[in-house]
C-alpha positions, 0 to 999 in steps of 0.5 A, spaced: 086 321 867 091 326 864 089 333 864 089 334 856 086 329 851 085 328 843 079 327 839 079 322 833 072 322 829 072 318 822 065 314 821 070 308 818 072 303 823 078 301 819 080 309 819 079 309 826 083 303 829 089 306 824 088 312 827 089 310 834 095 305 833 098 311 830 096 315 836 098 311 841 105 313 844 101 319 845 096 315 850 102 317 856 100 324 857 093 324 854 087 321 853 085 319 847 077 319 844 075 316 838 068 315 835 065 313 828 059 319 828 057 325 829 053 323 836 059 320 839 064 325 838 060 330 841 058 326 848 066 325 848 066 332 848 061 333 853 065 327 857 071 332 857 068 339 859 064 335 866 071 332 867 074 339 867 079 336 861 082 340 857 081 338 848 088 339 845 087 336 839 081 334 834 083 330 827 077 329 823 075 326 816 071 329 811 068 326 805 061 327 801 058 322 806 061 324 813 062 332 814 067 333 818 069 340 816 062 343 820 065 339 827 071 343 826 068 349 825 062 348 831 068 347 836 072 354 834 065 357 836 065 354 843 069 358 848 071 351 852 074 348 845 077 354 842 084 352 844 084 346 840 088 344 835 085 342 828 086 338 823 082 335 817 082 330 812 079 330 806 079 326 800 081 332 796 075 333 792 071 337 797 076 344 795 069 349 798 070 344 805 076 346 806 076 352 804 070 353 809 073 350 814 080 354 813 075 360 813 071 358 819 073 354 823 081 356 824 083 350 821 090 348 823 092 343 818 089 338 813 092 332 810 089 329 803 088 322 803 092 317 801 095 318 807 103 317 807 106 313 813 106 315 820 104 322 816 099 322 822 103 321 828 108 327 825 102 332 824 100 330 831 106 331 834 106 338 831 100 340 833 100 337 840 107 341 841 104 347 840 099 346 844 103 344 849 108 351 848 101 355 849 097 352 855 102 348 859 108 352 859 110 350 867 111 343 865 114 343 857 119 338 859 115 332 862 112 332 855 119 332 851 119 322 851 113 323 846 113 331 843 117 335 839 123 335 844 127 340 841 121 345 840 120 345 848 127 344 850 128 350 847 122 354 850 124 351 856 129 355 856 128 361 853 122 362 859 128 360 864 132 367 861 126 370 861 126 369 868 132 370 870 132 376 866 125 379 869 129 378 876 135 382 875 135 388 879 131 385 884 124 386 879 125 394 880 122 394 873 116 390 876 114 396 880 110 402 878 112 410 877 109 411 883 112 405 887 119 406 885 120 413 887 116 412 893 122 407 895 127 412 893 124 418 896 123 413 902 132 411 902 133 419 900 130 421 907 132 416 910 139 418 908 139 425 910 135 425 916 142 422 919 147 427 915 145 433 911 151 437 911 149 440 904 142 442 905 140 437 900 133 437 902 129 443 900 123 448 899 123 452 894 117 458 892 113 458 886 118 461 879 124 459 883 129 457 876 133 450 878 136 450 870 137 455 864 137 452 858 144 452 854 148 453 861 152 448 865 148 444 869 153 440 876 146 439 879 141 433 879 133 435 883 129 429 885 122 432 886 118 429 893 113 435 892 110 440 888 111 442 880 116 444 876 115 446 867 120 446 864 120 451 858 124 451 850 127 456 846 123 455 839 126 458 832 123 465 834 127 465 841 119 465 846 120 461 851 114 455 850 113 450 856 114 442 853 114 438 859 112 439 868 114 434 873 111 433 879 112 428 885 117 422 883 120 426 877 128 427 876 130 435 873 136 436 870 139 428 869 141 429 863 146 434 863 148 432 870 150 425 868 153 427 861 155 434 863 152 438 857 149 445 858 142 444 860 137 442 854 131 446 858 129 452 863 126 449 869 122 452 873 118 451 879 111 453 878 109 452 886 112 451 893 116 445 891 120 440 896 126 436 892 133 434 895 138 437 891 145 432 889 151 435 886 156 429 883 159 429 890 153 427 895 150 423 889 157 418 889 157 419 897 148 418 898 149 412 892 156 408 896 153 408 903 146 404 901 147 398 896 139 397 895 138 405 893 143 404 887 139 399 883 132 403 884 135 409 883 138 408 877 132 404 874 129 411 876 134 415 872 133 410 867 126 411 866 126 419 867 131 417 860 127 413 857 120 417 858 124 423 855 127 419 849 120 416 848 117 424 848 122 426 843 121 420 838 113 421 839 115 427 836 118 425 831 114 420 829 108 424 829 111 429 824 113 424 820 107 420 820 103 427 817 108 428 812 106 420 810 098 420 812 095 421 805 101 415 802 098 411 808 091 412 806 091 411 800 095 404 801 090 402 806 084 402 803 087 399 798 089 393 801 081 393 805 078 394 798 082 389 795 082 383 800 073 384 802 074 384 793 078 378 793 074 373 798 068 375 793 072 373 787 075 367 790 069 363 791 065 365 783 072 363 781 073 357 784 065 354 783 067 356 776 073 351 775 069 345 777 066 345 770 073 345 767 076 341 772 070 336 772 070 336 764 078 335 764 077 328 769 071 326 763 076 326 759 081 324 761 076 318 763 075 317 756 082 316 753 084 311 759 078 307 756 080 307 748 087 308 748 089 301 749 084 299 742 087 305 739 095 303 739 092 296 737 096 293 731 089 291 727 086 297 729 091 301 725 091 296 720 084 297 719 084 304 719 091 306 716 092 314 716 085 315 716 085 315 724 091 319 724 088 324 719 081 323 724 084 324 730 087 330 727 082 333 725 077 331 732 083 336 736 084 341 732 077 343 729 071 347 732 065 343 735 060 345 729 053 347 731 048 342 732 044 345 726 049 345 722 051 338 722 043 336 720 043 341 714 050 337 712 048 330 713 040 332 709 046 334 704 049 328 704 044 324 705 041 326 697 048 323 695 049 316 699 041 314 700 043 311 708 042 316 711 046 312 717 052 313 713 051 321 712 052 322 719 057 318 722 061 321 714 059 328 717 061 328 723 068 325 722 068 332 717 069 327 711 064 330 707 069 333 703 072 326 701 071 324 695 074 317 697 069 316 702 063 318 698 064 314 693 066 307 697 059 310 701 056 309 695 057 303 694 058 298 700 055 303 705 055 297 710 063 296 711 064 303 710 059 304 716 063 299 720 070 303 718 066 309 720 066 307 727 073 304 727 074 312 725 069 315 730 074 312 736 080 317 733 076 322 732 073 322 739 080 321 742 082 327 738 076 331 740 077 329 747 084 332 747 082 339 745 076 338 750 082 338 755 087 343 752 081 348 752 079 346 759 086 347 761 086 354 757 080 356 761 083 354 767 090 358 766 086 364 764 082 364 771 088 363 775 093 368 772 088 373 773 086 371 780 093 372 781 095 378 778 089 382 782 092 379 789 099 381 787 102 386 793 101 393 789 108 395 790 109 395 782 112 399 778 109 403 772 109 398 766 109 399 758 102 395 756 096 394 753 090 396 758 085 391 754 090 384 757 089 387 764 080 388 762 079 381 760 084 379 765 079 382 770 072 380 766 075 372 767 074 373 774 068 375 773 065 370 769 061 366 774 057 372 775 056 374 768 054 367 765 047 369 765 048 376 762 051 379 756 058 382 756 059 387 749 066 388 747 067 396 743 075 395 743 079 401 739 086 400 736 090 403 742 097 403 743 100 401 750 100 406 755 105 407 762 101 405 768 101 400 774 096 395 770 095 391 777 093 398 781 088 398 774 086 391 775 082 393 782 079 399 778 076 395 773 074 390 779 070 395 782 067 398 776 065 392 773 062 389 780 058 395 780 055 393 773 053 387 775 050 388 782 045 393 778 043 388 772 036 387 771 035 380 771 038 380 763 043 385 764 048 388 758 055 390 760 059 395 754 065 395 755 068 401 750 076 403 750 077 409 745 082 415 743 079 423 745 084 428 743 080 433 748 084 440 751 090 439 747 091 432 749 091 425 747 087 420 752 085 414 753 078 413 755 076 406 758 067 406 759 063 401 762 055 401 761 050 398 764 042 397 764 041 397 770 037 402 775 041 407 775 044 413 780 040 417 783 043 425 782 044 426 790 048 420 790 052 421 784 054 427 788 057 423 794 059 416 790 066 418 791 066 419 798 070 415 803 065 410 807 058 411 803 055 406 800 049 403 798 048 397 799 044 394 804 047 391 811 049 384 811 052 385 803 059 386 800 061 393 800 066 397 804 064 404 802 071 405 800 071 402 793 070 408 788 073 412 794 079 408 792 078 407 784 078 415 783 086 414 788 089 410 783 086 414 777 089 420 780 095 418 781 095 416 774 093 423 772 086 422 770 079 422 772 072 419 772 067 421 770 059 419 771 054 419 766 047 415 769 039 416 768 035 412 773 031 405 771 036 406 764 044 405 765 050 408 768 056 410 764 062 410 768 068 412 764 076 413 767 080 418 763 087 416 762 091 421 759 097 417 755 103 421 757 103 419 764 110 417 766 111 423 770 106 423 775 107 416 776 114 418 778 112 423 783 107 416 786 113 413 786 
């Protein structure tokens, strides 16, 4: 029994005999399970935890009969089964499964059925090797006959020079602050105890100076005991306390090791033991002992590094006070906008299934008739009629039921059959005088040619069924992608009304049931970040309609306000809903309030965020609200803006 296994779950006995033919050179360094129900994958998996063995890897088949997708997402839910790798095949239809699964269970790959040859032994190969990489990393090699052998023979390597890398030294590095200058403590005492002629080893009293700041410095002290502060001259000339040291710590290594005037003032601050070392004695101390050499230079090393570390943290923290307001602002635009975008992509993707599903029908239809279409009889038959029919069926509107009743009861006055009527009028002929008449007078081989022509027509209208539908699509799209575009733009030149309906299409799943009101003015294009906008009508509007009564009313107004002597652009939304209570209009603004409830959509930073963005734009919003009545949210855009965008920028 291998230590690692494989698990395939396919409920068709063909699929799963594939599976398995394809897995099998993998049989030599783990098991494999196979199963064809949900039951039997579960049982091998209990087999696998009794047995101590690991799941490397699960490939499950997903389709509308069989639910895979939910068995890789109960694994990721397991402890014991968390650090498996995943793969899913789907048919590729089931666009919500995947992306549940992606979502849910940290799915590693999915394949779409058909599959390609040897596709499955290819991703498996992957997915094993990184597993291996993960959880197996003493023995990469033994798996290279059936892995990815260039993967691990690299890895393989890398840890071996990390090894060796973490050797060096002796593994001084290994050891703590405390250890390491213990050991070199140890080896200095140990020294001298035998030879000081320099009375290396010292006390000293409180408020006894070691180095003066800006004054040459031949000493190197190594404090055994005690405390020592070391103090900076600011801008002023007072003296400020930046650092202490105490037992282990080096004073003055600097400026003995590059023979620069001392960078502090270093003063004891209690009775303090230290061994004191001119270049001399220190090449002396260093010579005689081999093993002190690399500890005590990983200790100078350190002592550098920790000054190092001070001073770059102190430059970072300015830094990072200059820059905190950009940070914020580009944060929090970034968590309102990803929590945003997981909302939008689930109301956009239930909304392409209509079009889709629309495009496939059509598609269907014209399959099915195109063959009699091309037909020489049938064009015969219908000569450029069918031509002018089909035309007309992709370029005209669908009429309204109603409307077609009132032209067929016109028509019927005319030409009696009233059979003759409909199909004359549905095929937009009534206007044809040609048609009329031959109607008139042997309705019953015109109703037969009408019915050779309602197959053009039905082709053209099929075709504008699916352009529009692709249209639909398009837009859908393109909005979705202009939203999550990084907001790293530029300011633009550009009509405000593109980025509002952009914005509106991705909101049409959850607007279908209300009624959106256009007031648009006639406005010349204005300088903005359109995709920086886009979030603050995605937030406004989303706020509209979680306030909509059950029949909800959404205005959305553009216009031109001259108001203190300048032009602007004023962009509203109004909706029927229930309206902002006064207190709360006080605080909306605010980082992290909300009101919506626990478990519900909202971060609390939206109009946080919306009221940034404007302002960078030089503008402002304004609220307007009467409870149980509507609420009014209007973003003020001055025209000439191209300054502070600048600034922003």
């Amino acid at each position: 029994m291998t230590p690692f296994s494989v698990l395939c779950l396919d409920n068709n006995p063909i699929s799963v005999e594939q599976l398995r033919r394809e897995l099998s050179p993998f049989a030599i360094m783990f098991d494999l399970h196979t199963a064809d129900t949900l039951e039997d994958a579960n049982a091998a998996l209990e087999f696998c935890i009794e047995h101590k063995q690991t799941v490397a890897l699960v490939i499950a088949s997903h389709h509308e009969n069989f639910n895979g997708a939910d068995f890789l997402i109960q694994l990721d839910k397991n402890t014991l089964t968390q650090s498996a790798r995943k793969v899913l095949i789907s048919c590729g239809q089931d666009i919500q499964a995947i992306l549940s699964a992606v979502n849910d269970g940290r799915l590693d790959h999915c394949l779409t059925k058909p599959l390609q040859d040897n596709l499955v032994h290819k991703t498996a190969q992957k997915e094993l090797t990184t597993f291996i990489l993960e959880n197996d990393k003493d023995n990469l090699l033994s798996y290279s006959s059936v892995l990815d052998q260039h993967r691990l023979l690299r890895a393989h390597i890398e840890q071996k020079m990390r090894s060796y890398r973490e050797g060096f030294i002796s593994d001084h590095h290994s050891l703590s602050d405390q250890e390491l200058a213990e050991k070199v403590t140890s080896a200095l005492l140990d020294f001298f105890a035998e030879e000081d002629e320099t009375q290396a080893c010292r006390t000293y009293s409180p408020e006894h100076l070691l180095t003066r700041e800006g004054e040459e410095n031949r000493y190197l002290w190594f404090i055994t005991k005690g405390e020592v502060a070391l103090y900076k001259k600011d801008d002023v000339g007072m003296q400020r306390e930046v650092v202490r040291h105490s037992q282990g710590n080096i004073v003055g290594g600097m400026s003995f090791v590059t023979g620069e005037p001392s960078f502090s003032t270093a003063v004891t601050l209690s009775k303090t033991e230290v061994i004191k070392l001119d270049r001399e004695v220190f090449a002396k101390v260093m010579h005689s002992n081999m093993t002190l050499l690399p500890l005590f230079t990983n200790l100078l090393l350190r002592h550098f590094n920790r000054r190092l570390q001070r001073s770059i943290n102190t430059k970072l923290e300015l830094q990072k006070t200059l820059e905190s307001l950009e940070s914020a602002h580009q944060q929090l635009i970034e968590r309102e906008k990803m929590a945003m975008l997981g909302q939008l992509v689930a109301g956009v993707a239930h909304e392409l299934n209509n079009p889709i599903a629309a495009i496939l029908r059509g598609t269907e239809t014209l399959t099915n008739k195109i063959q009699h279409l091309v037909d020489d009889r049938a064009i015969e038959e219908v000569g450029l009629d069918g031509v002018s029919v089909l035309k007309q069926g992709l370029t005209q509107r669908p009429r309204s039921t109603a409307r077609e009743r009132e032209l067929t009861k016109t028509l019927t006055v005319q030409l009696v059959d009233r059979r003759v009527a409909k199909k004359i009028v549905k095929l937009g002929l009534e206007q044809d005088c040609k048609w009329i008449a031959s109607a008139k007078t042997n309705p019953d081989d015109v109703l037969e040619k009408l019915d050779r022509l309602d197959e053009y027509y039905l082709a053209g209208s099929t075709l504008r069924s699916i352009n529009v539908c692709a249209g639909r699509i398009a837009d859908m799209v393109k909005s979705l992608k202009g939203y999550s575009r990084p907001d790293d733009e530029k300011s633009h030149l550009v009509d405000i009304h593109e980025g509002i309906e952009d914005t509106l299409v991705i909101f049409e799943n959850r607007l279908k049931f209300h009624n959106v009101e256009r007031v648009y003015a006639e406005l010349p294009p204005i300088q903005c970040q359109p995709i920086a906008l886009q979030q603050v009508w995605t937030n406004l509007i989303s706020n509209a309609i979680d306030a909509f009564p059950e029949k909800g009313t959404l205005t959305v107004e553009t216009q031109k306000i001259e108001h203190q002597s300048r032009d602007w652009m004023v962009i509203s939304f109004t909706d029927n809903g229930c309206g902002i209570p006064q207190d709360t209009q006080e605080q909306m603004f605010t980082l992290n309030f909300t009101t919506k409830k626990e478990g519900n959509f909202g971060l609390g930073i939206g109009l946080s965020v919306c009221q940034q963005i404007v302002h960078q734009h030089g503008g402002h919003i304004e609220v307007e609200s009467i409870v149980n009545k509507f609420t009014k949210m209007s973003v003020w855009l001055p025209f000439s803006q191209a300054s502070n965008l600048v600034k922003e920028l």
